[in-house]
C-alpha positions as CSV (number, residue, x, y, z in Angstrom):
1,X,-16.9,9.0,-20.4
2,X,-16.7,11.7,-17.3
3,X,-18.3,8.8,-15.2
4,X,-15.9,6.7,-15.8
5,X,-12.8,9.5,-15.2
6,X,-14.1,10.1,-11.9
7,X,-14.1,6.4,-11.1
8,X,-10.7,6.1,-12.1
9,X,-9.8,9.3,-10.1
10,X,-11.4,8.2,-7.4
11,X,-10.1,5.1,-7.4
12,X,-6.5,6.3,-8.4
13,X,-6.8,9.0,-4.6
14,X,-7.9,6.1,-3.0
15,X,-4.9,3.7,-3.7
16,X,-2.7,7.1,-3.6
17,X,-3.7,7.1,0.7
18,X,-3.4,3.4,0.8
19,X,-0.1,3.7,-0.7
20,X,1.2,6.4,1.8
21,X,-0.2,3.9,4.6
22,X,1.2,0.9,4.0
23,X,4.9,2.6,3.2
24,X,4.3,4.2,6.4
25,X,4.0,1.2,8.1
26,X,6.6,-0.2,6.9
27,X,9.9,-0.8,9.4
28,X,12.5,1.2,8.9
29,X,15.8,1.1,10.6
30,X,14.7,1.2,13.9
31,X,11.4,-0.7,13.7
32,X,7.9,0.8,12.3
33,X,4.7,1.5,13.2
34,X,3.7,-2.4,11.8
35,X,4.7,-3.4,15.1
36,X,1.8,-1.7,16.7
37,X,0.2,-4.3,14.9
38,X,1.6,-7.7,15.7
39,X,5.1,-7.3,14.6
40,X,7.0,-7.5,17.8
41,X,4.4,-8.2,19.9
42,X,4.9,-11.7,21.3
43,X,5.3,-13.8,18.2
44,X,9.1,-13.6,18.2
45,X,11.1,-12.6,15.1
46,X,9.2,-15.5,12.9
47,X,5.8,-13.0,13.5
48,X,7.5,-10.3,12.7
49,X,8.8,-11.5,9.3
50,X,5.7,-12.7,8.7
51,X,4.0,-9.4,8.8
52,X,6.4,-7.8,7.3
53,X,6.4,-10.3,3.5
54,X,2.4,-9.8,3.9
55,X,2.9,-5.7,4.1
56,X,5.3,-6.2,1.2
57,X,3.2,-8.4,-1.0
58,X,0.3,-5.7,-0.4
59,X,2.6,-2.6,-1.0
60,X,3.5,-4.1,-4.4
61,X,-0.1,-5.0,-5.4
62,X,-1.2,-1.1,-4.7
63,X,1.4,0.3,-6.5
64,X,0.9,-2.0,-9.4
65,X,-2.4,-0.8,-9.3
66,X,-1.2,2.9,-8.8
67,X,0.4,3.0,-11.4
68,X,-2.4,1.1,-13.5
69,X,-4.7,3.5,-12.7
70,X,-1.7,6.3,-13.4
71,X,-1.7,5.5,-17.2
72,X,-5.3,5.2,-17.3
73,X,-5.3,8.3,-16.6
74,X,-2.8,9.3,-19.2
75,X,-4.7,7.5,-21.7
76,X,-7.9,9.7,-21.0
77,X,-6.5,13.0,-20.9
């Protein structure tokens, strides 16, 4: 049982920095940092929108899984 507590610990840290990253990247009010990374580079404001839904669709599946791992945990201890 402790192996598997510290793969779900590990795991939960690990989506935890994830997490913080892709919020962070996120745009704000005055843009973000995703367009460092194609947002308003050259692809106009359909690029942009583009990488914005795919940021979404991936901050929702961490979280999910944040909080999966989250009641794991609350189930072991």
């Amino acid at each position: 049982m402790p192996v598997v507590e510290a793969i779900v610990v590990t795991l939960h840290v690990l989506l935890s920095l994830v997490l913080i990253l892709f919020i962070l990247l996120h745009r704000g009010q005055g843009g973000g940092l995703s367009d460092m990374f194609g947002g308003g580079a050259g692809g106009g404001l359909q690029g942009s929108a583009v990488v914005e839904r795919n940021l979404d669709r991936l901050t929702i599946v961490t979280a999910v899984l944040f909080g999966l791992t989250n009641c794991a945990l609350v189930v072991m201890l």
